[in-house]
C-alpha positions as CSV (number, residue, x, y, z in Angstrom):
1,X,0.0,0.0,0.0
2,X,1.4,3.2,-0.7
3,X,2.6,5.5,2.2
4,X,-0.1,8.3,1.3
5,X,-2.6,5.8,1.7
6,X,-1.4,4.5,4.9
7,X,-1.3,8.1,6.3
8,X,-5.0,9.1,5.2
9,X,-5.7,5.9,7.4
10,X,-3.0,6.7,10.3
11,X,-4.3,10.7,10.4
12,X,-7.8,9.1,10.7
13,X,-7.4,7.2,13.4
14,X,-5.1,9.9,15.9
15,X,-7.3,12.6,14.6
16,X,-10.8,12.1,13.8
17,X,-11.9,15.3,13.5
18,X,-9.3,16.5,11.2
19,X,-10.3,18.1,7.9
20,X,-7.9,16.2,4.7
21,X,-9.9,18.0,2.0
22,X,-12.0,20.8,1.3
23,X,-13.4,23.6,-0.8
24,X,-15.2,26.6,0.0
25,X,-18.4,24.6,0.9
26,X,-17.8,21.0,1.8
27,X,-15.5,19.4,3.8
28,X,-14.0,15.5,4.1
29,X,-11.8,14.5,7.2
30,X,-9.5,11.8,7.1
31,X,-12.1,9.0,7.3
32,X,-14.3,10.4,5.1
33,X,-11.6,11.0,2.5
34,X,-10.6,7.3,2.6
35,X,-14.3,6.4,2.4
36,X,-14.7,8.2,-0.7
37,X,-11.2,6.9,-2.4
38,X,-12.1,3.2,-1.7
39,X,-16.0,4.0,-3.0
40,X,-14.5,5.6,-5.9
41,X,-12.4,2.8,-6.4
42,X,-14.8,0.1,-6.3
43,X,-17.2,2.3,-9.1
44,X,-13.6,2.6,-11.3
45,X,-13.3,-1.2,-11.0
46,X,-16.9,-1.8,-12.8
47,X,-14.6,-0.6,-15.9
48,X,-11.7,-3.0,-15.6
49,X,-12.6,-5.2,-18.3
50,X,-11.9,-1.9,-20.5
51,X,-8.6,-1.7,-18.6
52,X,-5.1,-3.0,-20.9
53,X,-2.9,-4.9,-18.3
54,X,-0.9,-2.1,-16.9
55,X,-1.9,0.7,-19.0
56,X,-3.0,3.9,-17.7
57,X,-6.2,5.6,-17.0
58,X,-5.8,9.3,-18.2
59,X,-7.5,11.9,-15.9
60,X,-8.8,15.3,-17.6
61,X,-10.3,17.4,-15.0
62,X,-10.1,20.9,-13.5
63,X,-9.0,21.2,-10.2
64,X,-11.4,20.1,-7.1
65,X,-11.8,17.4,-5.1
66,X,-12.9,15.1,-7.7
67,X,-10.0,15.2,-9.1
68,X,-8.1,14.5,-5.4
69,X,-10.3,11.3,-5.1
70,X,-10.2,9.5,-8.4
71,X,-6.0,9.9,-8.6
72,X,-6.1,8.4,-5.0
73,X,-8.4,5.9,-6.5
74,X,-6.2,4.5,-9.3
75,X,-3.4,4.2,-6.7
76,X,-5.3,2.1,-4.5
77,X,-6.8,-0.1,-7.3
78,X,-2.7,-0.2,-8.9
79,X,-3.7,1.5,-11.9
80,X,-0.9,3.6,-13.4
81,X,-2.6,7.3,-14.0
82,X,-2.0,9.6,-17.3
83,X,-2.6,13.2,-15.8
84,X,-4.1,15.5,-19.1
85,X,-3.5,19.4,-18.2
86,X,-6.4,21.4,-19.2
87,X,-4.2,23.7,-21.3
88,X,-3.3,21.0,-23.3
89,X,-4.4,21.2,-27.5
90,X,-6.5,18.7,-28.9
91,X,-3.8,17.5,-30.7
92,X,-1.2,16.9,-27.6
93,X,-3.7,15.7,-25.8
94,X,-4.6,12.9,-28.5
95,X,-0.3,12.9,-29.0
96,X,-0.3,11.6,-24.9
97,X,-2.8,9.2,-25.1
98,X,-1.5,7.4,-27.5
99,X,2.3,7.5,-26.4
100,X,1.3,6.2,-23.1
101,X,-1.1,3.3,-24.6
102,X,-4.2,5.0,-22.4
103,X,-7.5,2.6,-22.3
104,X,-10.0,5.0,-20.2
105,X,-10.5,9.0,-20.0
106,X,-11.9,10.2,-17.0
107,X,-13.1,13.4,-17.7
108,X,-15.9,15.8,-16.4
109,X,-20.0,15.1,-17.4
110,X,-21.8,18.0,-18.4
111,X,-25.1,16.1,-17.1
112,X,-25.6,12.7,-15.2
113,X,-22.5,11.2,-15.7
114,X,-21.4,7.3,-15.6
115,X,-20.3,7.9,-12.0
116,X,-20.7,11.0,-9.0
117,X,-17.6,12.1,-7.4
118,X,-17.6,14.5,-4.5
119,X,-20.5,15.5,-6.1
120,X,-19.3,16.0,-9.9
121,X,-20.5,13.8,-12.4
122,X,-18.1,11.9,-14.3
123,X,-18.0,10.0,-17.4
124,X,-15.2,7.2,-18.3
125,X,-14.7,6.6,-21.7
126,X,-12.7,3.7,-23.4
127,X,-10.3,4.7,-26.0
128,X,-8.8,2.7,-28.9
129,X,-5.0,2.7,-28.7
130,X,-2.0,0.4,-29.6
131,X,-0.3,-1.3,-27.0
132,X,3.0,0.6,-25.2
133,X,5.6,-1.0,-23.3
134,X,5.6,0.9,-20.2
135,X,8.7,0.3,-17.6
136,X,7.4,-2.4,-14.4
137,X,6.0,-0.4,-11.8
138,X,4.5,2.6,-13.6
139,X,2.2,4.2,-11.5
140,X,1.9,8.1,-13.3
141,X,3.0,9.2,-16.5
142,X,3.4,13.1,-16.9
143,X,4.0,15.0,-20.4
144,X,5.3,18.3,-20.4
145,X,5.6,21.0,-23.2
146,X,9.4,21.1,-24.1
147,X,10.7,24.2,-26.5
148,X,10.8,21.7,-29.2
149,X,8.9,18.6,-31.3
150,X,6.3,16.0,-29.0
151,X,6.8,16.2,-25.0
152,X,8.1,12.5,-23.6
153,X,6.1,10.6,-21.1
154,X,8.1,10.6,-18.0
155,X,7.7,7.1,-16.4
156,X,7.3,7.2,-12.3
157,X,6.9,4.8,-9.9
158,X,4.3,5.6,-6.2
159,X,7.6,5.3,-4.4
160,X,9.8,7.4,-6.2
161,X,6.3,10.1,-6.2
162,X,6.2,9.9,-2.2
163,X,9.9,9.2,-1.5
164,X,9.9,13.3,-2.9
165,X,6.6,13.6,-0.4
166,X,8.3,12.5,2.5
167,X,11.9,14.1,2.0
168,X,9.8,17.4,1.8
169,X,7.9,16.6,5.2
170,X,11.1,16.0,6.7
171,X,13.3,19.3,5.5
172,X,10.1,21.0,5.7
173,X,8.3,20.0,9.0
174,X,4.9,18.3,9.5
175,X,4.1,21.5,11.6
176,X,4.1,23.6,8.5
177,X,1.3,21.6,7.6
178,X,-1.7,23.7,7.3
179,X,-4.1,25.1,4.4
180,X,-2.6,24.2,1.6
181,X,-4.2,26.0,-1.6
182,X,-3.4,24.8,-4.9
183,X,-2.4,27.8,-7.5
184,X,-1.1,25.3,-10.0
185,X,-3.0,22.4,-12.1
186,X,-3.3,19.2,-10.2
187,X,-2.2,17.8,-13.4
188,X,1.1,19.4,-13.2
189,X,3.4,16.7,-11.2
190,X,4.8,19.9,-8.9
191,X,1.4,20.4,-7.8
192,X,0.4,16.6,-7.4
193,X,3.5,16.0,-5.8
194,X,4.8,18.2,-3.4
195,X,1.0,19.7,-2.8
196,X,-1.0,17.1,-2.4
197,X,0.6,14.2,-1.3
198,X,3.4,16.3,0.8
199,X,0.2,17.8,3.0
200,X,-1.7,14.8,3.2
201,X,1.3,12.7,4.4
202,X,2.3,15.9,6.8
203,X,-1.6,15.6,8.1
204,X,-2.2,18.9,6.5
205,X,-5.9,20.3,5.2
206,X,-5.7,20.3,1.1
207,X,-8.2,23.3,0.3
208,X,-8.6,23.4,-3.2
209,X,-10.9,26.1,-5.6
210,X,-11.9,26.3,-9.3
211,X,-9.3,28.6,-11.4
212,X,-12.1,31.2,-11.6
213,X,-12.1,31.4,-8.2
214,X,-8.8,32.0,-7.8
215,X,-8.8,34.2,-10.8
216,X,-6.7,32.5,-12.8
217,X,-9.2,31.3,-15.4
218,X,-6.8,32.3,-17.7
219,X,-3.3,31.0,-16.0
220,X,-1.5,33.1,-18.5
221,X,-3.0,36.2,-17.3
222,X,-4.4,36.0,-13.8
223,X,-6.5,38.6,-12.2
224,X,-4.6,39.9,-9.6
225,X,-6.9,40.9,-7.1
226,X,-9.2,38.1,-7.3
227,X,-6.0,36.0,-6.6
228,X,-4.8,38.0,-3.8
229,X,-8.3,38.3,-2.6
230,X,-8.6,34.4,-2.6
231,X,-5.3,33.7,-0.8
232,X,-6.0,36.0,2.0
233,X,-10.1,35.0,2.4
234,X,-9.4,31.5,2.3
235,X,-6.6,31.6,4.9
236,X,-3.9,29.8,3.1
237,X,-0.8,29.1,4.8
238,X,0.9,27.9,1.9
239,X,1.4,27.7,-1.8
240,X,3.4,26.8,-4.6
241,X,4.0,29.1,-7.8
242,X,6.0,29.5,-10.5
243,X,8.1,32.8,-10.6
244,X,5.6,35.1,-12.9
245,X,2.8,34.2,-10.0
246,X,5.5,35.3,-7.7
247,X,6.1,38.5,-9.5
248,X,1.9,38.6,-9.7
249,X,1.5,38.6,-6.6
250,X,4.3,40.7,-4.9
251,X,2.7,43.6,-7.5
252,X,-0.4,42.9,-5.8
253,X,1.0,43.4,-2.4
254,X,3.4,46.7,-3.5
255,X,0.5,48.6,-5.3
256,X,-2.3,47.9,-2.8
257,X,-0.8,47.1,0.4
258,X,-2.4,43.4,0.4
259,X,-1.0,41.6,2.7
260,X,-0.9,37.3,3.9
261,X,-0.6,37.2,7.4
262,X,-1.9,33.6,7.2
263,X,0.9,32.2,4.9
264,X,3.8,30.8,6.3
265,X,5.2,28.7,3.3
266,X,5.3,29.7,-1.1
267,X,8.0,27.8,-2.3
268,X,9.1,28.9,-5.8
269,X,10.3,27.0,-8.7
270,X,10.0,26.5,-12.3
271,X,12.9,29.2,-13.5
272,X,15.8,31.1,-12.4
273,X,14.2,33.7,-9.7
274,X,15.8,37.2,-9.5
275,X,17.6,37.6,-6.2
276,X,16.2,41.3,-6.5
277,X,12.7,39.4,-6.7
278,X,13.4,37.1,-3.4
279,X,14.7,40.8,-1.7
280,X,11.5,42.4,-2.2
281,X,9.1,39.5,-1.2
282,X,11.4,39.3,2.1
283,X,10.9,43.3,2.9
284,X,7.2,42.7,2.1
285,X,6.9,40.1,4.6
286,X,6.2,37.0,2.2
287,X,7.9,34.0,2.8
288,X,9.1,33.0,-0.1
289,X,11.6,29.9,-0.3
290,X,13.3,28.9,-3.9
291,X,13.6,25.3,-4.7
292,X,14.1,23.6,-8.4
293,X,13.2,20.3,-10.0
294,X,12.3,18.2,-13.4
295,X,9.6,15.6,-14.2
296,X,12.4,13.0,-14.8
297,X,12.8,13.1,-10.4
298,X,9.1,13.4,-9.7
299,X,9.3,17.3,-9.5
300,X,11.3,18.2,-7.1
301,X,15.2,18.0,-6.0
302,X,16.1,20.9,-3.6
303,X,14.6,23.3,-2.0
304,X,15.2,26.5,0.4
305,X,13.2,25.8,3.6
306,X,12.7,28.0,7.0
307,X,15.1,26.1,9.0
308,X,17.8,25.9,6.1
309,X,17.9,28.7,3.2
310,X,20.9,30.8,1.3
311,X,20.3,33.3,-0.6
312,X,21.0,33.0,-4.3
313,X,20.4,29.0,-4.0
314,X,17.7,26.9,-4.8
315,X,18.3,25.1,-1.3
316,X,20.1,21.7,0.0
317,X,19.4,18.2,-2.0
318,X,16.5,16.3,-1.0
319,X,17.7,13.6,1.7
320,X,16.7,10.4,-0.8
321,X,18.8,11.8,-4.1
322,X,22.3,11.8,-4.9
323,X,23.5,15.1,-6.6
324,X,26.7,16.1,-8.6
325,X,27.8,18.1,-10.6
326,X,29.9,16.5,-13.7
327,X,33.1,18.3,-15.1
328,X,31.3,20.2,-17.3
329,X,29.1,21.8,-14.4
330,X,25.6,20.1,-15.5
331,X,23.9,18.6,-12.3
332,X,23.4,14.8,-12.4
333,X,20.9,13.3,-10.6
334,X,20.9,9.7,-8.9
335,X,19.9,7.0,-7.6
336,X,17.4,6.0,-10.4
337,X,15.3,9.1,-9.9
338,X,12.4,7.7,-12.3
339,X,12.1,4.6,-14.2
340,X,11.5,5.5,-18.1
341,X,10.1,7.1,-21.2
342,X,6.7,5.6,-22.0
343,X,7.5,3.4,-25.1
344,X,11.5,4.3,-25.1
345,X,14.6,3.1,-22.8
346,X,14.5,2.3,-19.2
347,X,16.4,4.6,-17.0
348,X,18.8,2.6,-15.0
349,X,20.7,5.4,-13.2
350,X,21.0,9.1,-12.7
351,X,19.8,11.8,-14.4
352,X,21.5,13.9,-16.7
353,X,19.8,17.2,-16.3
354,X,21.0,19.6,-18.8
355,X,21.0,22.1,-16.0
356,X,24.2,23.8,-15.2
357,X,25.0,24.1,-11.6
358,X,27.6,23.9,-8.6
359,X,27.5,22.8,-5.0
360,X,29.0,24.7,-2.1
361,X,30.4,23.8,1.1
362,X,27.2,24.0,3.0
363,X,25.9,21.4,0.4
364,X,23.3,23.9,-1.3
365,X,22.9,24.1,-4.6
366,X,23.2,26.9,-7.3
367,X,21.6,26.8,-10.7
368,X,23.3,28.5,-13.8
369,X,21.2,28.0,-16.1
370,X,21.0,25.3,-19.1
371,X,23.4,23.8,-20.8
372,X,21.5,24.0,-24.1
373,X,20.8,27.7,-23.7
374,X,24.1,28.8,-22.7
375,X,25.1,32.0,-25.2
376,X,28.8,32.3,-26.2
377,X,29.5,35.8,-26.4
378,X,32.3,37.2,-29.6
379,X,34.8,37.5,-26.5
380,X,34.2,34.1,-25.6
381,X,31.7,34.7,-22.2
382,X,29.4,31.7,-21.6
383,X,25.9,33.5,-20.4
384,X,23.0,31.5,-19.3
385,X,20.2,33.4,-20.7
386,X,17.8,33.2,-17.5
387,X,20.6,34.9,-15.2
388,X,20.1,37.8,-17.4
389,X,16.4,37.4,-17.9
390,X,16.0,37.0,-14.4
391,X,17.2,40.4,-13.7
392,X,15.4,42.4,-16.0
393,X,12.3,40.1,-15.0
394,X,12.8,41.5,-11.9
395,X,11.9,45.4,-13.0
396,X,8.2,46.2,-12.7
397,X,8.0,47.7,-15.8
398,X,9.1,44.8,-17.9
399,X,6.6,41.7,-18.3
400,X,8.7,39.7,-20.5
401,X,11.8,39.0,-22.2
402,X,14.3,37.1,-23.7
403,X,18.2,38.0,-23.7
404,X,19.8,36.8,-27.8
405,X,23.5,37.3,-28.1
406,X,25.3,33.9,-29.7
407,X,28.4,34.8,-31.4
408,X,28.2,39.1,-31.0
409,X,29.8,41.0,-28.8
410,X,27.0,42.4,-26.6
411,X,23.9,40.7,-25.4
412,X,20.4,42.3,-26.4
413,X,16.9,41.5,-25.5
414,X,13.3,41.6,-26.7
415,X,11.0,43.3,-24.2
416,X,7.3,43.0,-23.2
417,X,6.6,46.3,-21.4
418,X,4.0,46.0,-18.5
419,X,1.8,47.9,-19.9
420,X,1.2,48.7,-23.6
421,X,1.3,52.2,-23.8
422,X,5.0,52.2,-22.0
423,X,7.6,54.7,-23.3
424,X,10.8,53.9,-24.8
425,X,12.4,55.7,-21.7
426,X,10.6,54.1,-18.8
427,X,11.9,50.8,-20.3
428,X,15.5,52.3,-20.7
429,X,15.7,53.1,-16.9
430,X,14.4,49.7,-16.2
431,X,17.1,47.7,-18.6
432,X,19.5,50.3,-16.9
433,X,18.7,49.2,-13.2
434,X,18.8,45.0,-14.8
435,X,22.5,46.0,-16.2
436,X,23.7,47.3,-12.4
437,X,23.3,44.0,-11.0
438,X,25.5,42.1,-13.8
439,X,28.9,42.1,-14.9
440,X,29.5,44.4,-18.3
441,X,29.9,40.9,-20.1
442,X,26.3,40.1,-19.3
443,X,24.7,43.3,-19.5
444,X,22.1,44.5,-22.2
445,X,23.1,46.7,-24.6
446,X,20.0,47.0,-26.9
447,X,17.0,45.8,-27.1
448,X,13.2,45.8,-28.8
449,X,9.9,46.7,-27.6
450,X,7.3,44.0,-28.7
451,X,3.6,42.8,-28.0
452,X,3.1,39.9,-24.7
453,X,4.8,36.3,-26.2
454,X,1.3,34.3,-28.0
455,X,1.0,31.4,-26.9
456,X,-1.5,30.6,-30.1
457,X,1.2,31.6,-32.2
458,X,3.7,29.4,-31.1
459,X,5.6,31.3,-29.0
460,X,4.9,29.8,-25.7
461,X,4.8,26.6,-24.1
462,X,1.9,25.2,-22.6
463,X,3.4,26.3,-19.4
464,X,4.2,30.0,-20.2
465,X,8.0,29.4,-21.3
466,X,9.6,31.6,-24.2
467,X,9.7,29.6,-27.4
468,X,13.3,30.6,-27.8
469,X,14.0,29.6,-31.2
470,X,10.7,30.8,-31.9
471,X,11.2,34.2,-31.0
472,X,14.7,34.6,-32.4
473,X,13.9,33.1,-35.7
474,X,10.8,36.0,-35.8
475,X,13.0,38.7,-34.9
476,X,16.8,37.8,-37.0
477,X,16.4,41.0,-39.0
478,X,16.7,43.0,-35.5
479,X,18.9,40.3,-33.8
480,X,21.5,40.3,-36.7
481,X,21.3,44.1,-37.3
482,X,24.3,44.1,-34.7
């Protein structure tokens, strides 16, 4: 049985009383949440004759406590689960059930429904696809948007999933466990992960909202004060974002005075963060701690935590992984962090992560930036693009950006302003306060003013990363022009 399991039963027995799940009106304690996994379960199991042998059962739902229930469900029944983000296209959606071999969607009923889940009805619908060697012991598969061609199916095991859980309990501390409300997809592993399975293993209260709720209908652009409104009324006391919620939300607190009394825990990750940006969150009283991760070690490998945190690191190793840094400073991950690519080559071993990075004495960890990105100045300076990025990220004014520079002898960037209507000027004062934090190799010397990054048009990943190649290849007349 796997250890999150055993906990819902452990917390249900010591505490009664205590709440495991809930949403603005409904509530499930421990017992009641096991109740409704092992009901759900047994419904789910009037569909195994649709079920391949060890293929997975893809879940496309919005966040709530449906979706809580029924991936509880496939662990307990030993189903491997195929988590479908809801900003996924038709066509990479269609793209991941395939690659992983899925026999079953679960996905939301408009009406009636083949099955009731916390009160949302479901339907489950078979779905014709070739058989796919998966590696032994698959219990999740999760497909993220890379800069380039079809995402891979990242094979992991329930252990290696809660092995993350429990290291992050233990740097952490079960007392941290609180309200935990989920900014991020459920879909997305982070989330999954070190949300939901870290709090209910720490015997923490998993209080979960629709996106419109939160205001973040649209995840690409939020509304602000819904989302600050929503963190403070709901009394969270901790979250996990991604840097540009971060940046969200610290705006939020600077321009209105919003404040989270409440919160005692946003761990960041996803990018490089600014050091400027961790400054201003610690003067406006938000405690932010930094980690960083990949799918290929269940989301997350360090992380920055109340007890043990350095600035400009993204915090100590997780106790259960192995971390070095080869000789050509990328960070290798081991032992056996996850077990595959659906349909390719097992993984026997460590991690490779492409990430460049070095250890200190104090065993925390530094990220560079990555290896593939790296830009190779005209006087031979390696930059990692997000150092750079992160900096002028860090000016209010400037939204996006992108820092070019391979082969020429200054770097140069292309700008999102803020705001549409920004001047020239106000963006030349912000670019100027970027360049006083960085070295005169590593400082922008020009730049271009363009609209926000489209994600329809290709210049975005489904998780709100620069298309890289994208961009540069739309702007070489300017990039060249050097």
């Amino acid at each position: 049985m796997s250890s999150v399991l055993r906990a819902i039963d452990a917390h249900a027995c010591a505490s009664p009383d205590a709440i495991a799940l809930s949403t603005p009106s409904a509530t499930w304690t421990y017992a009641q949440l096991g109740e409704a996994v092992r009901h759900a379960a047994t419904a789910l199991f009037a569909f195994a004759p649709l079920v391949r042998p060890g293929a997975p059962v893809a879940i496309q739902l919005a966040n709530g406590p449906a979706w809580v229930i029924l991936d509880l469900a496939l662990i307990r029944l030993g189903w491997p689960s195929l988590p479908l983000p809801g900003f996924f296209t038709l066509a990479q959606r269609d793209h991941a059930l395939a690659d992983a071999g899925a026999t079953l969607l679960i996905e939301a009923a408009e009406a009636g429904g083949q099955m009731v889940v916390a009160g949302a009805p479901i339907d489950v619908k078979p779905r014709r696809t070739a058989q796919v060697p998966l590696p032994t012991g698959t219990a999740k598969i999760t497909y993220t948007s890379g800069s380039t061609g079809q995402p891979k199916g990242v094979c992991l095991s329930q252990a290696q999933m809660e092995m993350v859980a429990g290291s992050l309990v233990e740097a952490i501390g079960a007392d941290y466990a609180g309200r935990h409300l989920p900014l991020l997809p459920l879909s997305i592993l982070l989330e999954n992960v070190a949300g939901l399975y870290t709090t209910l293993l720490a015997g923490g209260r998993y209080h979960v909202l629709p996106a419109a709720m939160l205001g973040l209908g649209n995840p690409f652009r939020p509304d602000l004060p819904a989302l600050a409104g929503a963190i403070a009324a709901e009394e969270a006391t901790s979250l996990i974002v991604v840097p540009e919620l971060l940046r969200a939300l610290l705006m939020v607190m600077t321009f209105t005075g919003a404040r989270f009394p409440q919160l005692n825990l946003v761990a960041v990750g996803g990018a490089k963060v600014s050091s400027q940006l961790l400054s201003q969150a610690d003067a406006l009283g938000l405690p932010v701690y930094e980690g960083y991760g990949l799918s290929e070690c269940a989301s997350v490998v360090a992380l920055n935590t109340p007890a043990a945190r350095k600035a400009g690191a993204v915090g100590r190793p997780l106790s259960h992984l192995r971390v070095e840094i080869a000789p050509d400073g990328e960070i290798v991950v081991g032992p056996h962090p996850f077990l595959g690519y659906a349909g390719g080559a097992l993984n026997t071993g460590e991690v490779r992560t492409g990430d460049l990075g070095g250890l200190d004495a104090d065993g925390f960890l530094r990220i560079e930036g990555r290896r593939s990105n790296t830009i190779i100045t005209a006087f031979g300076r390696n930059v990692a693009p997000e150092w750079v990025e992160s900096e002028l990220l860090a000016q209010p004014e400037i939204r996006q950006a992108v820092v070019f520079g391979e082969a020429q002898a200054a770097l140069g960037a292309l700008i999102v302003p803020l705001l549409p209507d920004m001047d020239e000027a106000g963006i030349a004062r912000a670019v100027a306060r970027a360049n006083q934090a960085l070295p005169d190799y590593a400082q922008i010397k020009r730049w271009q003013i363009r609209a926000p990054f489209d994600l329809a048009a290709g210049e975005l990943t489904n998780n709100g990363r620069p298309r890289r190649a994208v961009l540069l290849s739309r702007h070489s007349d300017f990039i060249q022009a050097s």
